[in-house]
C-alpha positions as CSV (number, residue, x, y, z in Angstrom):
1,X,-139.7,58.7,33.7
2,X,-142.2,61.6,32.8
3,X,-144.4,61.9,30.0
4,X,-145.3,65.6,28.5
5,X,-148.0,65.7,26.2
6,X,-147.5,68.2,23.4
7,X,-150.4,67.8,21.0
8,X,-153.5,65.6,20.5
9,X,-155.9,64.5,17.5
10,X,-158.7,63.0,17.3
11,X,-160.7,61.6,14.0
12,X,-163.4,58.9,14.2
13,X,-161.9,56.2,16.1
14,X,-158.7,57.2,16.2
15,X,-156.6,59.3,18.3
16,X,-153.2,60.6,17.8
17,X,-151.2,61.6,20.8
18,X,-147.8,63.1,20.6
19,X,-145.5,63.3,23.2
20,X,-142.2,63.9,24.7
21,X,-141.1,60.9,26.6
22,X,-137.8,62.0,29.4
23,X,-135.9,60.0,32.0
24,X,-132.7,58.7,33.3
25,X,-132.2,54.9,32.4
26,X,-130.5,53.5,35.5
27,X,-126.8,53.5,34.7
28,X,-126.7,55.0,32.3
29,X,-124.1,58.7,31.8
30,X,-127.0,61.0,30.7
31,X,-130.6,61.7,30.7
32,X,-133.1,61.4,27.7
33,X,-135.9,63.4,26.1
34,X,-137.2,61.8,22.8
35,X,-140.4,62.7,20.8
36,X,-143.5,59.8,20.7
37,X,-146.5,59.0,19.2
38,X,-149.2,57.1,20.1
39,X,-151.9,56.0,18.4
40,X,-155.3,54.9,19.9
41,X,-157.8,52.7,18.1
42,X,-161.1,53.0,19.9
43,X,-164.3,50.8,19.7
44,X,-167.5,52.1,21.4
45,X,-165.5,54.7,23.1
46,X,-163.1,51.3,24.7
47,X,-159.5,51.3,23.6
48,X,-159.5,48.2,21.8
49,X,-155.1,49.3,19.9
50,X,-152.5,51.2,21.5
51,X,-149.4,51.7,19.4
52,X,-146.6,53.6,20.1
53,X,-143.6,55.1,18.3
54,X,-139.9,56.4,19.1
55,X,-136.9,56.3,18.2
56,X,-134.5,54.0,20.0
57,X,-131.5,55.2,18.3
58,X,-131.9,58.7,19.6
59,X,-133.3,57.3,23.2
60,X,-129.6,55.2,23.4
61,X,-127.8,57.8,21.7
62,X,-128.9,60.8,24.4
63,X,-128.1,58.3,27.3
64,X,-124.9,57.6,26.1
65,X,-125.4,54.0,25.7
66,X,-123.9,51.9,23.3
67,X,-126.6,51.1,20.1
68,X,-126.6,47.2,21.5
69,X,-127.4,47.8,24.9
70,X,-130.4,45.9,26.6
71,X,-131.6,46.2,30.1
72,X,-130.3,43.7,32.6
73,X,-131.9,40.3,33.3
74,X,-133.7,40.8,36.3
């Protein structure tokens, strides 16, 4: 997996972090690349929120997995 950072914000307590999120997901035909966002709540400079958003769709669809796949029980 590797994370590339491609633009950051910061207002107040919050901080906005966009990214492009790549890998391989073992088995899987193809490789991914999918924009994210995260967003940072902060409290006395401490992260006290971490959210983060992608889309799963286009994660599974650039793999070529099926839309119902799930990772093996391990």
């Amino acid at each position: 997996m590797h994370v590339t950072i491609t633009e950051t914000f910061r207002s107040g307590d919050h901080v906005a972090i966009e990214t492009v999120y790549s890998g391989h997901i073992h088995g899987a035909p193809k490789p991914f690349a999918v924009p994210t966002t995260t967003i940072l709540e902060l409290k006395d400079g401490q992260i006290t929120s971490d959210r983060d958003y992608y889309s799963l769709t286009t994660l599974l669809a650039q793999s070529g997995l099926p839309l119902t796949w799930t990772p093996p029980a391990s």
